[in-house]
Biopython code that builds the backbone (N, CA, C, O; Angstrom):
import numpy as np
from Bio.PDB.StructureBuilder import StructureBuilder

atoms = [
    (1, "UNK", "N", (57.006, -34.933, -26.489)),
    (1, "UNK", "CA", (56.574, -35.381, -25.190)),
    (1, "UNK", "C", (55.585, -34.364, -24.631)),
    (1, "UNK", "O", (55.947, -33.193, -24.522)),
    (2, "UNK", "N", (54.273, -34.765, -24.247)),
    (2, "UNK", "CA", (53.148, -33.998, -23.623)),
    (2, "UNK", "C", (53.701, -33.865, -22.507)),
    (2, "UNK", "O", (54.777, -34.457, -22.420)),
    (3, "UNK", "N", (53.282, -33.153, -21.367)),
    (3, "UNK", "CA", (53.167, -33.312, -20.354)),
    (3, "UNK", "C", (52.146, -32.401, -19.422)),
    (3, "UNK", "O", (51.470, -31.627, -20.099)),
    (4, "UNK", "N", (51.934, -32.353, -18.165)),
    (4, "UNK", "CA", (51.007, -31.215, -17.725)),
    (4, "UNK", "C", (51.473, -30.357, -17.070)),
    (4, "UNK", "O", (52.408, -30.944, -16.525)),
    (5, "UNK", "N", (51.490, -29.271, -16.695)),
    (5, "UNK", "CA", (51.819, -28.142, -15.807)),
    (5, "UNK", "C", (50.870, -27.927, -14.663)),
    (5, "UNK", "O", (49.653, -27.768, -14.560)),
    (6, "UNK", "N", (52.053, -27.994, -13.713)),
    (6, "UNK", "CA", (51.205, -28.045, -12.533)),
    (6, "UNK", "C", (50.666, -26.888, -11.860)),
    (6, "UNK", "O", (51.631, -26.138, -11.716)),
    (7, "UNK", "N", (49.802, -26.429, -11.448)),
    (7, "UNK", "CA", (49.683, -25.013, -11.086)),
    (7, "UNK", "C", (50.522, -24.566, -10.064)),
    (7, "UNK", "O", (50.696, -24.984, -8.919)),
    (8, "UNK", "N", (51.163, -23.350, -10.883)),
    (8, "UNK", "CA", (51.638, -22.463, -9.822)),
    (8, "UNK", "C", (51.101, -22.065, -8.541)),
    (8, "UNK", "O", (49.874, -21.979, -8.494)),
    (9, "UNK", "N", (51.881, -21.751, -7.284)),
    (9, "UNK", "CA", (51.592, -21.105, -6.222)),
    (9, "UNK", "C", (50.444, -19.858, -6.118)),
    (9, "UNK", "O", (49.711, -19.617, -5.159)),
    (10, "UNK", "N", (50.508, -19.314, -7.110)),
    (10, "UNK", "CA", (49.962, -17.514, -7.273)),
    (10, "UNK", "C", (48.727, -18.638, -7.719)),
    (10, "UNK", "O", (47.921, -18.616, -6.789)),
    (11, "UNK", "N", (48.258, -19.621, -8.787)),
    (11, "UNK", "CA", (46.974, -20.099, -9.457)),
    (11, "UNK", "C", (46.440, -20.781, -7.987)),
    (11, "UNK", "O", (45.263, -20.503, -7.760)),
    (12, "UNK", "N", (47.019, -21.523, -7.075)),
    (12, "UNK", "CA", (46.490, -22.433, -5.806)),
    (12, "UNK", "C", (45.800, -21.324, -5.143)),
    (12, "UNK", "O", (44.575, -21.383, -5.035)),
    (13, "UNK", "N", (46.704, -19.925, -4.508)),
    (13, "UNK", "CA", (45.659, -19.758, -4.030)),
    (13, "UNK", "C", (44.900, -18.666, -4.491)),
    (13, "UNK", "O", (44.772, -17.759, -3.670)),
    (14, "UNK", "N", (44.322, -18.501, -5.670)),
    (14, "UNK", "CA", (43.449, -17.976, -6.482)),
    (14, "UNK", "C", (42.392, -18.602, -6.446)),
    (14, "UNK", "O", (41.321, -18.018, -6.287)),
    (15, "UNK", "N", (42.497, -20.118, -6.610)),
    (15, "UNK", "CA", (41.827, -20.915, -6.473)),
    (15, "UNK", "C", (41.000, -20.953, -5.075)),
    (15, "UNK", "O", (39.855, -20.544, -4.881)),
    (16, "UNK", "N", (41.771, -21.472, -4.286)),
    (16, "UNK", "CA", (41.385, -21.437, -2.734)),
    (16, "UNK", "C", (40.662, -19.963, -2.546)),
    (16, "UNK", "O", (39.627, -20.030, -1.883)),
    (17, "UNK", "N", (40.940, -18.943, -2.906)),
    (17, "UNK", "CA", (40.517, -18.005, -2.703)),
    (17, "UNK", "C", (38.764, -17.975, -3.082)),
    (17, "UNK", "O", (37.851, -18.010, -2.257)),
    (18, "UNK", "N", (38.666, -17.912, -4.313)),
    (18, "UNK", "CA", (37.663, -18.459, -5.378)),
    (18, "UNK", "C", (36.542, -19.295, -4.913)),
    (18, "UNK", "O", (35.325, -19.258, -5.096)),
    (19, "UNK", "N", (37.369, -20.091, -4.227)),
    (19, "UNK", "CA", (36.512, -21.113, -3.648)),
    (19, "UNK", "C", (35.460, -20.409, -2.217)),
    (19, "UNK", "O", (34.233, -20.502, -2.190)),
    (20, "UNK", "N", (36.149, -19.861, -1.340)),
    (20, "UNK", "CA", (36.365, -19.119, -0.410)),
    (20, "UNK", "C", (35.139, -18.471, -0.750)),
    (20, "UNK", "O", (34.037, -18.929, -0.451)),
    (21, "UNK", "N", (35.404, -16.954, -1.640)),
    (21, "UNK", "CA", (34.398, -16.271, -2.167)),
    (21, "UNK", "C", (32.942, -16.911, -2.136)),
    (21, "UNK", "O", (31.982, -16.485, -1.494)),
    (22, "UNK", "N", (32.980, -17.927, -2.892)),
    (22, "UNK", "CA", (31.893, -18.714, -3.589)),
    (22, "UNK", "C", (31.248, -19.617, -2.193)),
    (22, "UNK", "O", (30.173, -20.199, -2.044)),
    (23, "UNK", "N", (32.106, -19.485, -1.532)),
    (23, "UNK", "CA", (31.643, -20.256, -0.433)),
    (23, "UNK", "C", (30.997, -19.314, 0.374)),
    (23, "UNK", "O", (29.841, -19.632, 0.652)),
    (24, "UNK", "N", (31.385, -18.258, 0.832)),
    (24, "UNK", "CA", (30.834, -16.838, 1.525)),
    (24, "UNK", "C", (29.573, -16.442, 0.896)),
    (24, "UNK", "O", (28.673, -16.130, 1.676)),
    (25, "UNK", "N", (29.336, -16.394, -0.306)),
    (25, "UNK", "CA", (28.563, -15.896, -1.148)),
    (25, "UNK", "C", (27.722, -17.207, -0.947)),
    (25, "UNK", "O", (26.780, -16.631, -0.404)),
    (26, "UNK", "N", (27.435, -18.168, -0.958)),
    (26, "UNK", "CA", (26.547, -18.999, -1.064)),
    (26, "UNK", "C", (25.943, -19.249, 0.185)),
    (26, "UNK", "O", (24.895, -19.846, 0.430)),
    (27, "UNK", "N", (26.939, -18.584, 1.112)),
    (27, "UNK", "CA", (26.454, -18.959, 2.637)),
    (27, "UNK", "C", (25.346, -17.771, 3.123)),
    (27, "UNK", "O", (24.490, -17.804, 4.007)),
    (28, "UNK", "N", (25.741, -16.681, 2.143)),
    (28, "UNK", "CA", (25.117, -15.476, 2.650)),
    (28, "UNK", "C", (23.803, -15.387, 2.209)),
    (28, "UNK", "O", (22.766, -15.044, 2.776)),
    (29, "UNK", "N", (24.072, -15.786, 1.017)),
    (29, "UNK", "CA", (22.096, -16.217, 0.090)),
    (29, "UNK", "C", (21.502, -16.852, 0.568)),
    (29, "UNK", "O", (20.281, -16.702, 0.529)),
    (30, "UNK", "N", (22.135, -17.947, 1.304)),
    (30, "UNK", "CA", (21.208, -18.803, 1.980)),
    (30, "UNK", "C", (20.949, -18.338, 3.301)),
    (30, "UNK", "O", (19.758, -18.540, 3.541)),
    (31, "UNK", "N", (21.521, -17.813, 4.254)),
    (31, "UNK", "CA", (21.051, -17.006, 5.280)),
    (31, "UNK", "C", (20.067, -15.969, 4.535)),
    (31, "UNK", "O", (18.886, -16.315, 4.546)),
    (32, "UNK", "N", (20.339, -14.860, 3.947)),
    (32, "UNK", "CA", (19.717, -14.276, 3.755)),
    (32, "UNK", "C", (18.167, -14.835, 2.934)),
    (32, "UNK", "O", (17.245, -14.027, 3.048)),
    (33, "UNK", "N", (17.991, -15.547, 2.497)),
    (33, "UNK", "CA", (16.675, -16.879, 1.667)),
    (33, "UNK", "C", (16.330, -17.255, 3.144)),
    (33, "UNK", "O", (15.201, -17.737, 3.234)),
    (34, "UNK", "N", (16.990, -17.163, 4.291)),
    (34, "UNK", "CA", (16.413, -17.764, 5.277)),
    (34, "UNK", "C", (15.909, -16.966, 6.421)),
    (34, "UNK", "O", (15.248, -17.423, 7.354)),
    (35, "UNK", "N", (16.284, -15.713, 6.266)),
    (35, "UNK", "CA", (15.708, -14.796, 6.893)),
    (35, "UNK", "C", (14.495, -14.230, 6.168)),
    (35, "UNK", "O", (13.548, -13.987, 6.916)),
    (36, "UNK", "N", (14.304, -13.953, 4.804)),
    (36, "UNK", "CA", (13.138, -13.850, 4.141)),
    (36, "UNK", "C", (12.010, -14.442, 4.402)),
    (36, "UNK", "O", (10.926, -13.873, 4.532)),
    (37, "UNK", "N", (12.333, -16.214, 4.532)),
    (37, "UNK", "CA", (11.776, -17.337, 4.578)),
    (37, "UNK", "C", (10.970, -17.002, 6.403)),
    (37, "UNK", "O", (9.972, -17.617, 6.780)),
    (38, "UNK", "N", (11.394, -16.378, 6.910)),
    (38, "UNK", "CA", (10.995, -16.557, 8.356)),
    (38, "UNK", "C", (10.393, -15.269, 8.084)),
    (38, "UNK", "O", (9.189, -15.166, 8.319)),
    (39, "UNK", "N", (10.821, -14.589, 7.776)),
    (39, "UNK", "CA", (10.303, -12.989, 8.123)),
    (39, "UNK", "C", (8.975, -12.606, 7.038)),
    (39, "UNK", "O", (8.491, -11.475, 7.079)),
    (40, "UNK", "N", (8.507, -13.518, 6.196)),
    (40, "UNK", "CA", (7.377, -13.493, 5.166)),
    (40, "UNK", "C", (5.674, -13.889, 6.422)),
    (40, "UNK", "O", (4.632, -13.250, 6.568)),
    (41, "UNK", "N", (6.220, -15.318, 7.123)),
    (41, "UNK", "CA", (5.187, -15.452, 7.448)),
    (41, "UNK", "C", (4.646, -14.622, 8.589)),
    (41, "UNK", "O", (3.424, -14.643, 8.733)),
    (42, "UNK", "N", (5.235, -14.027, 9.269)),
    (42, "UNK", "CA", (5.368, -13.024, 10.324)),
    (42, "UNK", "C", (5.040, -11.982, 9.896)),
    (42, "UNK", "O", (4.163, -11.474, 10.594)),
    (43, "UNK", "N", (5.325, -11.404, 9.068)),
    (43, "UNK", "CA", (4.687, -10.289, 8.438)),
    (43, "UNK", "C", (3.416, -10.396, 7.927)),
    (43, "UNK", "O", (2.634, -9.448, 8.004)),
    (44, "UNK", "N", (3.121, -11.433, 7.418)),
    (44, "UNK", "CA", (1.916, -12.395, 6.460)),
    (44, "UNK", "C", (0.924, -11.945, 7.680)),
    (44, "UNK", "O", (-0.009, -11.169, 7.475)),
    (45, "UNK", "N", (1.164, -12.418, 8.780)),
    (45, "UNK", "CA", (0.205, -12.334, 10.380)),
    (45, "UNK", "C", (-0.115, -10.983, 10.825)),
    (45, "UNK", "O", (-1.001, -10.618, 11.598)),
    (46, "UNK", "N", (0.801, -10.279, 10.173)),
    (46, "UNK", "CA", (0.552, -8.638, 10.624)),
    (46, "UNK", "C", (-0.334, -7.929, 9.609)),
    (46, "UNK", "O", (-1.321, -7.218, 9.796)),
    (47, "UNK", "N", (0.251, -8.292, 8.527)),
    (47, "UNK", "CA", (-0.871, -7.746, 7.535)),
    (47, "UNK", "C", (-2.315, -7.902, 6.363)),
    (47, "UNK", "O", (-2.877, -7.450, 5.365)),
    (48, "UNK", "N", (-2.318, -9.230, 7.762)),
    (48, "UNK", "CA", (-3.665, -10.471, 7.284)),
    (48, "UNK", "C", (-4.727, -9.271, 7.481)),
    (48, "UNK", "O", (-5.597, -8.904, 6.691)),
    (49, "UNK", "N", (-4.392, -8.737, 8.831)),
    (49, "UNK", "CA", (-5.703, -7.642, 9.055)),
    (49, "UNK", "C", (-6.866, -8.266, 9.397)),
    (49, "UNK", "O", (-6.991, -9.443, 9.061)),
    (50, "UNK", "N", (-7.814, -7.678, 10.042)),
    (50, "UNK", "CA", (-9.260, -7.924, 10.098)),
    (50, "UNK", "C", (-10.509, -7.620, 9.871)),
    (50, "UNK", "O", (-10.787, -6.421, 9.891)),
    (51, "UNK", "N", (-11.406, -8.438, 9.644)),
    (51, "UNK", "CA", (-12.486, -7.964, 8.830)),
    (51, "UNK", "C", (-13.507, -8.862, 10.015)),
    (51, "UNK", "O", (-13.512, -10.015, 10.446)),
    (52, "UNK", "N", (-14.562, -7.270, 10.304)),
    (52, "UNK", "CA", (-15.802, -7.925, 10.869)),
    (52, "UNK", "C", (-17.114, -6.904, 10.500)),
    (52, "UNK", "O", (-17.015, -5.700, 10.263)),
    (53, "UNK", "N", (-18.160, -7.569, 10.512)),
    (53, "UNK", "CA", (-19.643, -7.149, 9.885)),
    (53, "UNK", "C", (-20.643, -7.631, 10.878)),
    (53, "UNK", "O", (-20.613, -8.802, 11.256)),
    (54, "UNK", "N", (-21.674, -6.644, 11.392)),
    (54, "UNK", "CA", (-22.894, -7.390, 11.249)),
    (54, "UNK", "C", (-23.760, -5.950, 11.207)),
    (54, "UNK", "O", (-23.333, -4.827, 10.941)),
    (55, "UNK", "N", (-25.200, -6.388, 11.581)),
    (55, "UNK", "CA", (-25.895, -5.761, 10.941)),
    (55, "UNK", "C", (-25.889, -4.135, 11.703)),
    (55, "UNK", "O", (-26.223, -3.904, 12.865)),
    (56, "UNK", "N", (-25.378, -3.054, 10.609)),
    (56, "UNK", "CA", (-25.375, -1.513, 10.898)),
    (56, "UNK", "C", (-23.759, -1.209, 10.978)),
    (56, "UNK", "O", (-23.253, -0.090, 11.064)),
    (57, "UNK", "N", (-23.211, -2.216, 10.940)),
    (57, "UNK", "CA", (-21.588, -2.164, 11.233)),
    (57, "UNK", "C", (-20.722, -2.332, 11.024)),
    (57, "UNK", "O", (-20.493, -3.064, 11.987)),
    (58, "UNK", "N", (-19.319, -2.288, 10.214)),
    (58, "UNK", "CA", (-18.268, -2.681, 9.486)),
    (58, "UNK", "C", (-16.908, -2.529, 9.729)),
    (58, "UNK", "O", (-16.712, -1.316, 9.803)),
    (59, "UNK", "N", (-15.875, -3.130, 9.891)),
    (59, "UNK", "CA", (-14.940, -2.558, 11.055)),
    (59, "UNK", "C", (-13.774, -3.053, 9.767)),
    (59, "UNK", "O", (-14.107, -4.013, 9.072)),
    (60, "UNK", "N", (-12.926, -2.620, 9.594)),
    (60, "UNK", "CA", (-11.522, -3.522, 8.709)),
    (60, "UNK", "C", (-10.071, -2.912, 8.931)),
    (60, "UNK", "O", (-9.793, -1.788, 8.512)),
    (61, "UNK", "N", (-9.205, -3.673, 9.579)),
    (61, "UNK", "CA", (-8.124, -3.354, 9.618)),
    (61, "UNK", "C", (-6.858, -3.716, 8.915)),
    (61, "UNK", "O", (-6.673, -4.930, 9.012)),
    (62, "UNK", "N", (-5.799, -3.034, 8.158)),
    (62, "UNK", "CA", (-5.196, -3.737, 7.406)),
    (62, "UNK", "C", (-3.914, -2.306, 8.005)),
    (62, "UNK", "O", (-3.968, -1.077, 8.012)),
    (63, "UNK", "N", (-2.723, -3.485, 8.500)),
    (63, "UNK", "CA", (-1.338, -2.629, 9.100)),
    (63, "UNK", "C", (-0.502, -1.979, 7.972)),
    (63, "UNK", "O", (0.193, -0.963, 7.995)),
    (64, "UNK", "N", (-0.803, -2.960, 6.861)),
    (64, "UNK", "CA", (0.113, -2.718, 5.829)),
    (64, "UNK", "C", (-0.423, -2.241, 4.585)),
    (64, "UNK", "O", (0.508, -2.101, 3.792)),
    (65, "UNK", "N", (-1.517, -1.934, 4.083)),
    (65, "UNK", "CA", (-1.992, -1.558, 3.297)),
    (65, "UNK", "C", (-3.510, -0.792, 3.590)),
    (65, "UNK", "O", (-3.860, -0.476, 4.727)),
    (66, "UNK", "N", (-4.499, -0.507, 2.139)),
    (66, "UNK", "CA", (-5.872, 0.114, 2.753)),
    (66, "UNK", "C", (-6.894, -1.199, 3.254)),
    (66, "UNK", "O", (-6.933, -2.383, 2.920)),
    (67, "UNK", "N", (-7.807, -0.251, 4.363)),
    (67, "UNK", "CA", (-8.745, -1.038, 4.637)),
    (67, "UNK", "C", (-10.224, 0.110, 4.155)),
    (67, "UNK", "O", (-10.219, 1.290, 3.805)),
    (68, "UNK", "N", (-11.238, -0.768, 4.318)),
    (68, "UNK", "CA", (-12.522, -0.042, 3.566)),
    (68, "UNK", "C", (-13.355, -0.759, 4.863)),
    (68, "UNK", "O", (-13.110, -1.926, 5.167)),
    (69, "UNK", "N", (-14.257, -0.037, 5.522)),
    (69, "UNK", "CA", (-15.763, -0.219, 6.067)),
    (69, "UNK", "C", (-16.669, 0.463, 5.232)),
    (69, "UNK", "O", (-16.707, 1.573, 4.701)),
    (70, "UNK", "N", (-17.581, -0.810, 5.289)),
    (70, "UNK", "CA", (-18.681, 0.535, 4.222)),
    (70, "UNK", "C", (-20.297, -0.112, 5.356)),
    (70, "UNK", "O", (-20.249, -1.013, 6.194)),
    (71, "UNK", "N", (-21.142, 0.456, 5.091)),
    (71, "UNK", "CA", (-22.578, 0.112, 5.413)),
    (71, "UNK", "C", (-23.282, 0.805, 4.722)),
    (71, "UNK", "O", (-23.039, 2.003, 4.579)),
    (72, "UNK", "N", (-24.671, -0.010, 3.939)),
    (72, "UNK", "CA", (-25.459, 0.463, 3.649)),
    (72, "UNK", "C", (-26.952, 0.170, 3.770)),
    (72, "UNK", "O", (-27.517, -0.801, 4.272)),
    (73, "UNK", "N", (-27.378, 1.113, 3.261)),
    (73, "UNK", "CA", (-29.275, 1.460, 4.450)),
    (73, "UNK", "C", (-29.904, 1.971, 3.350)),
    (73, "UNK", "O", (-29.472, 2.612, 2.391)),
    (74, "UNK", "N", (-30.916, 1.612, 3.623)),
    (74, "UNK", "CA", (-32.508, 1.519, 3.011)),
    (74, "UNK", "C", (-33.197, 3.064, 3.261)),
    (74, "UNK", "O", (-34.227, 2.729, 3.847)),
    (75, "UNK", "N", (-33.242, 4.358, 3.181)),
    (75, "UNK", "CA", (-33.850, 5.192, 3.722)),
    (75, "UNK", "C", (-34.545, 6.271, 2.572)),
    (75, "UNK", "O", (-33.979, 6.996, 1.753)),
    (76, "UNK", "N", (-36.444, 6.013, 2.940)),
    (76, "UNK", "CA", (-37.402, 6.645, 1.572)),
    (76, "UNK", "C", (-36.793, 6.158, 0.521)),
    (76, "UNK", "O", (-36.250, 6.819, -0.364)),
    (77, "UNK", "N", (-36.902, 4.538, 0.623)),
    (77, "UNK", "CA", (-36.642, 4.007, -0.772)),
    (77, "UNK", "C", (-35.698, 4.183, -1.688)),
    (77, "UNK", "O", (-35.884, 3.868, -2.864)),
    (78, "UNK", "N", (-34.079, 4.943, -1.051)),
    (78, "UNK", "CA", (-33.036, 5.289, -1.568)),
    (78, "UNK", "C", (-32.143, 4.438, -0.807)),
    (78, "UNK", "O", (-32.425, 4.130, 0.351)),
    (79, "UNK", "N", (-31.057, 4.027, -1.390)),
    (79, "UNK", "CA", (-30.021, 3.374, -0.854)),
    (79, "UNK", "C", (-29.530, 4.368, -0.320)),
    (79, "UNK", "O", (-29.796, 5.436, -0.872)),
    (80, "UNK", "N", (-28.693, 4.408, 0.861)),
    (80, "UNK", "CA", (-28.030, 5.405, 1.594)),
    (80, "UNK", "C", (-26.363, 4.283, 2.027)),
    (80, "UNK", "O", (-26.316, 3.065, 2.200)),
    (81, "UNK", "N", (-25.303, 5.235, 2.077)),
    (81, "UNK", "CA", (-23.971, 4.428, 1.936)),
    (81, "UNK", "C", (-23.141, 5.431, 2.935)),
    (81, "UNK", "O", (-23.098, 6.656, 2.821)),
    (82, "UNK", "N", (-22.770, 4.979, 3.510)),
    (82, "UNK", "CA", (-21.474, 5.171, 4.529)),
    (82, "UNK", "C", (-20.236, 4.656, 4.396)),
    (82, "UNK", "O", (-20.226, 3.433, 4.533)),
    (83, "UNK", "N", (-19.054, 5.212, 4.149)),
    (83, "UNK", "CA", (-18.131, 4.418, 3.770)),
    (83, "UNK", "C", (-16.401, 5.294, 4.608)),
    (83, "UNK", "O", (-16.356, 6.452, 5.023)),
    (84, "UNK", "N", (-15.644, 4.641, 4.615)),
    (84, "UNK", "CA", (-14.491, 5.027, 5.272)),
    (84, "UNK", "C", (-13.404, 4.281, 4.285)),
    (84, "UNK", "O", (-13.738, 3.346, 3.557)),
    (85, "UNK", "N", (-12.285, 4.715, 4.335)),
    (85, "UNK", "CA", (-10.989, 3.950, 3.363)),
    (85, "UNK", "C", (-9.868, 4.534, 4.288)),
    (85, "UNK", "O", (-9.751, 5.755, 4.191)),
    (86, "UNK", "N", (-8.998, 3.895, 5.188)),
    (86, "UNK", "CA", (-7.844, 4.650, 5.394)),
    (86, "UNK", "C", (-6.432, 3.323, 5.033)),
    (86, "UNK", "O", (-6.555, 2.236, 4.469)),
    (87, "UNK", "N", (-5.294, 3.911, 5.561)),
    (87, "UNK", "CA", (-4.237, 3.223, 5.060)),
    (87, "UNK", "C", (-3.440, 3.120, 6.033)),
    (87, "UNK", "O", (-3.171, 4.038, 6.808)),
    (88, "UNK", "N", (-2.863, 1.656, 6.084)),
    (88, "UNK", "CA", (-2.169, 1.558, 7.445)),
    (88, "UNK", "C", (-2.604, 1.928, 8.918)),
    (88, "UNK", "O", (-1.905, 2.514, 9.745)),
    (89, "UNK", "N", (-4.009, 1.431, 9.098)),
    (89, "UNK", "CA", (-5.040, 1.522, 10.039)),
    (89, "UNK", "C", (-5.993, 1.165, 10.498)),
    (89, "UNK", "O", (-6.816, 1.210, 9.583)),
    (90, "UNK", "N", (-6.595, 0.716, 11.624)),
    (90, "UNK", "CA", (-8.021, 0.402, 11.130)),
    (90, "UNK", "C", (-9.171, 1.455, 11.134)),
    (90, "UNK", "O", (-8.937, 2.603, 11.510)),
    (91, "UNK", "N", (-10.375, 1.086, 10.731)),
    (91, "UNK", "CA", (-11.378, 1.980, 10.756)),
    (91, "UNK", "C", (-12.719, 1.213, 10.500)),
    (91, "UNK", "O", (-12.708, 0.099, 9.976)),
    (92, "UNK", "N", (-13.709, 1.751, 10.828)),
    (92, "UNK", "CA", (-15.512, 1.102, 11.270)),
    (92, "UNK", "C", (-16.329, 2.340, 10.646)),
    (92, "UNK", "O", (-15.996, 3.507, 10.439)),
    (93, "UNK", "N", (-17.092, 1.890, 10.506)),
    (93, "UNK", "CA", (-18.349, 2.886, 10.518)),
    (93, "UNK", "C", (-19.236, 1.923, 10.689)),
    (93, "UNK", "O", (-19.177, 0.705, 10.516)),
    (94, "UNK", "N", (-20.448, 2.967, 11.219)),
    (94, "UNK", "CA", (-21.944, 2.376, 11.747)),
    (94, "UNK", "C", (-23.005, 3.566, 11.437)),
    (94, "UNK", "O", (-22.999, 4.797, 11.456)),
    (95, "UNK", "N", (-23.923, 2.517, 11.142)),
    (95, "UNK", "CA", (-25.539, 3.536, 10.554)),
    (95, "UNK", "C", (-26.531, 2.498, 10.987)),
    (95, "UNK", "O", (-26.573, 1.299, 10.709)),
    (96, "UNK", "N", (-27.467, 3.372, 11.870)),
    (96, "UNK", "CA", (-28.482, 2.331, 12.597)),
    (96, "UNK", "C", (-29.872, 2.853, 12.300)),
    (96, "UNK", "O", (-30.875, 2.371, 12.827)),
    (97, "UNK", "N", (-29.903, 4.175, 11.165)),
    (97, "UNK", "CA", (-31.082, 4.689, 10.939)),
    (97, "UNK", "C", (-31.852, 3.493, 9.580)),
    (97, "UNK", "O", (-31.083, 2.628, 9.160)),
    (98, "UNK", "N", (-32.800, 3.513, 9.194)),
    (98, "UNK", "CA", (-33.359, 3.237, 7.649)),
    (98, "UNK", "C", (-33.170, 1.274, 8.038)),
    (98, "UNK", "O", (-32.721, 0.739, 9.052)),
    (99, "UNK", "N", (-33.768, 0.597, 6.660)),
    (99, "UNK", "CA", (-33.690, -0.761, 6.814)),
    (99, "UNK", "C", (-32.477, -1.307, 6.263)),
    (99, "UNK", "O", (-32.194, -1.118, 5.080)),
    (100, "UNK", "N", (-31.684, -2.022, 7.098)),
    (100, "UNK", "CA", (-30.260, -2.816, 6.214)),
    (100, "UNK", "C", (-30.512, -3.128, 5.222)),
    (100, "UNK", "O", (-31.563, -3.655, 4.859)),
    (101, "UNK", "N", (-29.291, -2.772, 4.389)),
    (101, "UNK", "CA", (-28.973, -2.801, 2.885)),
    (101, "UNK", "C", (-27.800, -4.264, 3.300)),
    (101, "UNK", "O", (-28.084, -5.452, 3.452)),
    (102, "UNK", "N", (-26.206, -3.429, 3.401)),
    (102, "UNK", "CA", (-25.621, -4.337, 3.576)),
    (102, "UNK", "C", (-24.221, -4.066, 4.228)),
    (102, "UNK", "O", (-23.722, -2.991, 3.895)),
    (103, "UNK", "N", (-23.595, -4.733, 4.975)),
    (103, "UNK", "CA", (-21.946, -4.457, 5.620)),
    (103, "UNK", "C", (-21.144, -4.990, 4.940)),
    (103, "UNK", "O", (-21.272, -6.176, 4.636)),
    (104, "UNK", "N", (-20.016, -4.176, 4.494)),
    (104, "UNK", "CA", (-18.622, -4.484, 4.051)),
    (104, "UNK", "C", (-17.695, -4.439, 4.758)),
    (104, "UNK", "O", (-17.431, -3.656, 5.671)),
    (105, "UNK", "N", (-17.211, -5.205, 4.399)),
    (105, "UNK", "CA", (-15.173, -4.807, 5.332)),
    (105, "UNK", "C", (-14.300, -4.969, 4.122)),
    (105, "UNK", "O", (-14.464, -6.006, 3.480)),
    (106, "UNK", "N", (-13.364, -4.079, 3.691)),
    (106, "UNK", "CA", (-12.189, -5.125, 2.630)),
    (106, "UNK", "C", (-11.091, -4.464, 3.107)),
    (106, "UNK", "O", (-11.141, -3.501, 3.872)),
    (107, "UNK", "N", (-9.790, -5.123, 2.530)),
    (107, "UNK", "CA", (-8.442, -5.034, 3.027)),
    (107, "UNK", "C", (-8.160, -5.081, 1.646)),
    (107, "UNK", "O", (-8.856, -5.616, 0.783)),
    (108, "UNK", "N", (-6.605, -4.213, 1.428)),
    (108, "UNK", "CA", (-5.889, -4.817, -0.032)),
    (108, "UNK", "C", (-4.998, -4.158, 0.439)),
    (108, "UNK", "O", (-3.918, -4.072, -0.145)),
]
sb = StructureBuilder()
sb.init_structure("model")
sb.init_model(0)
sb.init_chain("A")
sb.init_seg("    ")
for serial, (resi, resn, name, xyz) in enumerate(atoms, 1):
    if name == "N":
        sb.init_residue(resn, " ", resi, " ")
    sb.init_atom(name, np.array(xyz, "f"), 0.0, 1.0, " ", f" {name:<3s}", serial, name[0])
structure = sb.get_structure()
């Protein structure tokens, strides 16, 4: 004669327990996937940074990483270059002597 065994008291709440765990744990990944989820694009906005140019002038700001201004000029037929790089900051440079070459801004 087969029959089945029913789970013991000590296996129920092992079980329940188990369950419990798995339930905590799944609740917490997903909060936590959901705080990531919010806190990416918000950050995304902070460390979009900015970039502006025109002629003699270069400005770039980046909160979270480097930014670069550069300008460059035409002077006795030599390229002439001005350039700045800092990190977690912004920064510009400007050159208004010689004929425009060209303005940079970059972020990374």
């Amino acid at each position: 004669m087969t029959g089945t065994l029913a789970p013991t008291a000590k296996q129920k709440s092992l079980r329940r327990l188990g369950t419990a765990v798995l339930t905590g744990a799944l609740a917490l990944t997903g909060l936590t996937a959901a705080q990531v989820a919010t806190a990416a694009p918000s950050e995304a906005r902070v460390c979009a940074g900015k970039l502006d140019r025109s002629a003699g002038y270069a400005y770039a700001k980046n909160m979270c990483g480097w930014a670069r201004a550069e300008v460059g000029r035409v002077i006795g037929g030599k390229q002439r270059i001005v350039r700045a790089d800092v990190r977690n900051k912004a920064v510009s440079v400007r050159w208004t002597q010689g004929a425009r070459s060209y303005e940079r801004a970059m972020i990374w």
